[in-house]
N, C-alpha and C positions, 0 to 999 in steps of 0.2 A: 605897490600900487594895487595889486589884486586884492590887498588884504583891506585898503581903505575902499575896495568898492564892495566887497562882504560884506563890511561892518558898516555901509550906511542904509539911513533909511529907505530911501528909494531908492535901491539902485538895484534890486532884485524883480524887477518883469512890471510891477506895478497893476494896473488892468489886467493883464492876462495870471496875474498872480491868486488876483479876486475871482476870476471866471472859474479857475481850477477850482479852488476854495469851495463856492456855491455850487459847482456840480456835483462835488464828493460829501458836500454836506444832503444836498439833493438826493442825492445817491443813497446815503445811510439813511435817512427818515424813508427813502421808498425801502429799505430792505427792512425797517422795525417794522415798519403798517404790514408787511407782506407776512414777516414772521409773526407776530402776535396778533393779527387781526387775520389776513387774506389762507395762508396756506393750512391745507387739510390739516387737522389734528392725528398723530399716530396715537394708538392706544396700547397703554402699555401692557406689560406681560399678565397683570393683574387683572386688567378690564378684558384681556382677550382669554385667558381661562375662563372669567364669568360670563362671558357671554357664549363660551362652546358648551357651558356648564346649560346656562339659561336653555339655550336650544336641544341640548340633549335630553334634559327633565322636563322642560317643561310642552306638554303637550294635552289639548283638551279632552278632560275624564271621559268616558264613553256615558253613552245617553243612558244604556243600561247595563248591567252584569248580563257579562255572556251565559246565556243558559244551555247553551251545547255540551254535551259530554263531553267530558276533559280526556286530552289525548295520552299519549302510553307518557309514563314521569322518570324522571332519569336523577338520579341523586347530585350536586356537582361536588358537594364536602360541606366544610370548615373553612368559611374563612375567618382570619382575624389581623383588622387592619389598624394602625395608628391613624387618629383622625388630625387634620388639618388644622392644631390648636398652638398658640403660642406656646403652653407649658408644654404641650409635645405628652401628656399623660393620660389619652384619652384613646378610649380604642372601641372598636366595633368589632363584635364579635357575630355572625349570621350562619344562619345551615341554608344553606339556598337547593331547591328542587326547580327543574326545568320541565315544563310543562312542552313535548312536542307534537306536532303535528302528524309523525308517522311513525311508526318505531322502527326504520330505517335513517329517520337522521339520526338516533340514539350511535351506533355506526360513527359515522361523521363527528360527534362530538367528542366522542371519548376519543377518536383518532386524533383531535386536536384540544382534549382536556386541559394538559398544560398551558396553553395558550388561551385557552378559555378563563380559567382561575385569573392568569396573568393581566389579564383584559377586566377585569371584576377587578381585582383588587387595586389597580389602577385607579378607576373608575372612584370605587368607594375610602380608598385612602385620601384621597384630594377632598374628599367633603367636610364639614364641622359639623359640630355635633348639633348645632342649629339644623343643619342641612339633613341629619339621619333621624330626627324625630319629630314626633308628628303625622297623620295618615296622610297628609296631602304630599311632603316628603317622601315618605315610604312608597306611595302612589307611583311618584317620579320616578327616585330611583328605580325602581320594578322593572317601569318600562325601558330607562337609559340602560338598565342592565338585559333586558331582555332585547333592545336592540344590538348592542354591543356583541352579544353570541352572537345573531344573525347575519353580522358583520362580517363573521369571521369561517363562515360554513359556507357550500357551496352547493350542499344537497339537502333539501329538507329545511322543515324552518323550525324554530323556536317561539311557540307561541305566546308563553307567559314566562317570567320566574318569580317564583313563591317561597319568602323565606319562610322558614320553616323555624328559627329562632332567630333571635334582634334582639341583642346585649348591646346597650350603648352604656358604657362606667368612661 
């Protein structure tokens, strides 16, 4: 008998069978609107490197070239980085000189030279070659780079950096 009230048509809730029905149907159309229209978008790991990329470069040229004497200049090397390209065979090769503000933070950077390098070649290994050529590029990088030491010193500052060669192959 339990099996002829299974198997028939009505004899499973009827009304309250339909109530459940429409609210679960209810239910899933509010979670689609919620998910593809109403809830914040996360952005992915690509759109959030371009936009630490965007804010780190991009910053408005100064109105003039500074005409102050330039402060004591500190060498930082060679660097040579793989660029950010699909075939992976692209590289940037730079002599970078830091331009600073006292020659006591000279001191402070070579204390932390390897981490300076490390923090640059970061920095410019993540770019394309779109990204390293060009003076408005170059411009950018400058400063993302001359921020990034400053970043990382606790005395003294780093005023400019000035590559001194820029091989882009």
């Amino acid at each position: 008998m339990a099996e002829e009230q299974a198997l028939s048509p009505g004899g499973g809730g009827g009304k309250l069978g339909m109530i459940i029905g429409l609210l679960n149907l209810i239910g899933l159309i509010g979670l689609a609107v919620y998910i593809f229209v109403l809830a914040p978008k996360q952005p992915t790991q690509a759109q959030l490197e371009q936009k630490v990329m965007k804010e780190e470069i991009t910053e408005a040229p100064p109105d003039k070239i500074n005409a102050q004497k330039p402060g004591p200049m500190m060498e930082l090397g060679v660097l040579v980085v793989n660029l950010r390209e699909p075939t992976g065979d692209r590289y940037l090769k730079t002599k970078l000189i830091a331009e600073l503000d006292a020659e006591e933070t000279r001191a402070e950077i070579e204390s932390r030279l390897g981490r300076a390098k490390f923090e640059l070649t970061k920095l410019l290994s993540g770019q394309r070659v779109a990204d390293v050529q060009g003076p408005e590029s170059m411009e950018a990088l400058r400063r993302a780079m001359t921020r990034r030491l400053n970043a990382i010193i606790s005395k003294g500052r780093v005023v400019d950096v000035w590559p001194e060669e820029w091989i882009v192959q």
